[in-house]
Every structure is written in C-alpha cells, then in structure tokens.
C-alpha positions as CSV (number, residue, x, y, z in Angstrom):
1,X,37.0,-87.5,-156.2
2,X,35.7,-89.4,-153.4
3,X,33.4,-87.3,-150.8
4,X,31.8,-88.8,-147.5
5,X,28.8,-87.4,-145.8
6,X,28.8,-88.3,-142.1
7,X,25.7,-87.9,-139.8
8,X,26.8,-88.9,-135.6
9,X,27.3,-87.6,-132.0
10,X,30.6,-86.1,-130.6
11,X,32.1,-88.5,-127.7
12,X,33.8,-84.9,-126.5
13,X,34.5,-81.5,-127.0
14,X,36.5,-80.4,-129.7
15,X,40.5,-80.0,-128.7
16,X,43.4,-77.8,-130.5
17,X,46.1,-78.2,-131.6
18,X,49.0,-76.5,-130.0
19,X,49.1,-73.8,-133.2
20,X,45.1,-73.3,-132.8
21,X,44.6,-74.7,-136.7
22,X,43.2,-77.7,-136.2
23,X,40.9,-79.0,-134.3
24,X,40.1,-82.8,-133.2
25,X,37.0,-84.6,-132.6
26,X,35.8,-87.9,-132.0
27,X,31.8,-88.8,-134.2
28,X,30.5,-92.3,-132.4
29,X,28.1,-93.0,-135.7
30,X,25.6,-95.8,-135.2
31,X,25.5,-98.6,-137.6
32,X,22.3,-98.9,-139.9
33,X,20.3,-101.8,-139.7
34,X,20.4,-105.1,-140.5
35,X,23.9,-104.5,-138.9
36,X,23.1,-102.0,-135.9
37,X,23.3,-104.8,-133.3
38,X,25.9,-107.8,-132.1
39,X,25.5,-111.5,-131.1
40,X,24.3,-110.4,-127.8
41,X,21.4,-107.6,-128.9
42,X,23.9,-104.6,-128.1
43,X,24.1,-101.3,-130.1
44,X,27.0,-101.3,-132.1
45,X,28.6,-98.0,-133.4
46,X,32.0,-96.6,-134.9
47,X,34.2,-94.1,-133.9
48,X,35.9,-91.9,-136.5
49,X,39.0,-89.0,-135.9
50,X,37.9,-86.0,-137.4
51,X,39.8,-82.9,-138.2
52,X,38.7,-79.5,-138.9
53,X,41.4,-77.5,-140.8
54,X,42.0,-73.9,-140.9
55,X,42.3,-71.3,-138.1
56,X,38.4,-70.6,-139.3
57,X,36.7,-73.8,-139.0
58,X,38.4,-74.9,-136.4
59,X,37.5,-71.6,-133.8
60,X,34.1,-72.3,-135.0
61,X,34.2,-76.3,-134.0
62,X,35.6,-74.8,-130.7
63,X,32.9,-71.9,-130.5
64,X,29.8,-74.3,-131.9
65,X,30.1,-77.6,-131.5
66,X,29.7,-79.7,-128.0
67,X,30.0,-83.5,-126.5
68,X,26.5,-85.0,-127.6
69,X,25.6,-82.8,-130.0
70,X,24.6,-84.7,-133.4
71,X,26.1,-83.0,-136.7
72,X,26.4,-83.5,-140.1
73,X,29.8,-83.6,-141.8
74,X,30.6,-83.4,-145.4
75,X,34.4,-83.9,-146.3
76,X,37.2,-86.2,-148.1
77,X,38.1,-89.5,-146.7
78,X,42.1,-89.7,-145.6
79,X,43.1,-93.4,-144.4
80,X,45.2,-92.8,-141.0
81,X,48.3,-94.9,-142.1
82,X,49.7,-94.6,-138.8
83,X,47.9,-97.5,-137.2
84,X,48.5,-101.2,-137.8
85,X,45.3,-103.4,-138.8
C-alpha cells in the first residue's frame, strides 16, 4: 500500500460538499531544494486537491483548519483521472 505524508499551506478555507461529507482543500507545498526555484530565481510550489472524507473529519477541517495555516497530512494517493495531461 502506498501512503503519502504531505507537509504545506492551505490557499483557502475548507468548502463542503452539498451533503456536508466531504470537504475540499487546496495544500500549495513548496518544492525542496535543489529544485525550489525556476530559471528566473522565483519560488516554485505545487498545488494538490485534497479531500477529507467522512461527516467527522470533514466538520473538523471546517471547524480547525484555516487559509494559511501549515498542516501535516497523512493519507493514500488517488490519481484524478478526470484531467487531461
């Protein structure tokens, strides 16, 4: 089993979904060096989707968890199919 351990900044609050069971956040994680920066000396960082699942965890993402907070996240990695490379 593949598990991912995560460490980054909400771009937002967290949002529901319409039932209340999930809810959706953006983590901006910055890239470690030798790769943290682009041609032109900027920052770089990536963006990942998360989801927290369960009428539990995600009333606690809504209660807890802010835009610029840094957090820690432990879970499984799911590919979102949906986009195009």
């Amino acid at each position: 089993m593949n598990v991912v351990m995560l460490s980054g900044r909400l771009t937002k609050d967290p949002k529901p979904n319409d039932s209340g069971k999930i809810a959706n956040v953006t983590l901006a994680i910055d890239r470690p060096y030798p790769f943290s920066k682009d041609k032109n000396g900027d920052r770089v960082s990536d963006f990942l989707m998360l989801k927290f699942i369960g009428e539990r965890n995600a009333n606690h993402a809504m209660q807890y968890l802010h835009k610029g907070i840094k957090i820690n996240v432990r879970g499984l990695p799911r590919p979102n199919r949906q986009r195009p490379l």
